[in-house]
N, C-alpha and C positions, 0 to 999 in steps of 0.2 A: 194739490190741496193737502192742508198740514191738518189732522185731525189730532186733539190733543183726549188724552188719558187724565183721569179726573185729576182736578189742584190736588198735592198736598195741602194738610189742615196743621202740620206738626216736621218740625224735624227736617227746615227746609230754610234756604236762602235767598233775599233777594235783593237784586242787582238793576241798577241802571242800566236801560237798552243802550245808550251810548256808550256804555264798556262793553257790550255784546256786539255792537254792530261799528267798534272803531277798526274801521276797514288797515290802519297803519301797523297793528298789533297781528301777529302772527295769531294762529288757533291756539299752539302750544302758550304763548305768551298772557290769551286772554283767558283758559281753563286754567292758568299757575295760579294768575292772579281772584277767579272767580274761589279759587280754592283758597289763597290767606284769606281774602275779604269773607269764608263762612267762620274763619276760626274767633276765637272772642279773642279781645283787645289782652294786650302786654305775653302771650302766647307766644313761646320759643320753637324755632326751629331754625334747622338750616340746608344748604342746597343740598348736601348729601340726605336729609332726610326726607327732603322732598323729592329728589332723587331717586330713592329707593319706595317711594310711595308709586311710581307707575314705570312704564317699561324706559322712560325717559333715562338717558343717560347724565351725569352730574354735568357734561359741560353744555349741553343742551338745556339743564334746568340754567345753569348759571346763565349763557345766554340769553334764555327768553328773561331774564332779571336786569339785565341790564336792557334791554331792550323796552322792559315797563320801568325802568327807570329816564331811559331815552326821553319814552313818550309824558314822564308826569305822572305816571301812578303810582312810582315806587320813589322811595327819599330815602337815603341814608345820613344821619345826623352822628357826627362823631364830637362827643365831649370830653372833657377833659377833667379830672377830680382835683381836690387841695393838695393829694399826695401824687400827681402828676400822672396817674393812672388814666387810658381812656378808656371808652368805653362807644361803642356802635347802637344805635337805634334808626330802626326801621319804620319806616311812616308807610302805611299803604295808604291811596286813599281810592273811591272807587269812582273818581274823577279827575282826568286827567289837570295836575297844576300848573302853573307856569313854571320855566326851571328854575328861573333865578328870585322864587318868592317864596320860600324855606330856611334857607343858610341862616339869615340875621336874625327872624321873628322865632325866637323863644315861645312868647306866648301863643303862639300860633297853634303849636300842638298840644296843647292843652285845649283846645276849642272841640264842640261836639263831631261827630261825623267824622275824624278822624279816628286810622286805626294804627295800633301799635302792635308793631311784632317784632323781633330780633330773630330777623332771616343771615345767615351768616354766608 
């Protein structure tokens, strides 16, 4: 029996049990992603700094990144500018998407409930 310790009332995050409980996602893979999904929207970071946030090794963070990308929770969108420069964006979302329903729709990340970060 699981006895819990009072709610937090402040200073706390929360998440769909179906990202807690997607049996396909590793522990490592599902605590990376509970971690971007508390940070606020357009927030930089990258594997080495998430990296160096716990005892996790860089190629262990990058794994578990591609592996929540596997599954739909993680999106990379590379654009392109007028002066030919590109540029990477990172879509979390805290539900896993279909893979092939990002690429084309622009307007797509602009709608609520997504989050943006530039995970590198």
């Amino acid at each position: 029996m699981i006895i819990r310790a009072a709610r937090p009332h402040q200073n706390y995050t929360v998440v769909h049990n179906e990202l807690i409980e997607d049996q396909s996602l590793t522990w490592k893979a599902r605590g990376i992603l509970v971690y971007l999904l508390s940070k606020p929207d357009h927030w930089r970071t990258t594997a080495a700094h998430l990296a160096s946030q716990s005892p996790e090794g860089i190629h262990s963070v990058r794994a578990a990144l591609q592996q929540l990308e596997r599954a739909g929770y993680v999106r990379r969108i590379k654009k392109q500018n007028t002066r030919g420069q590109w540029s990477t964006y990172t879509v979390i979302f805290d539900r896993p998407q279909p893979v092939d329903n990002y690429v084309e729709k622009v307007g797509y990340l602009s709608t609520a409930g997504v989050r943006f970060s530039d995970v590198g």
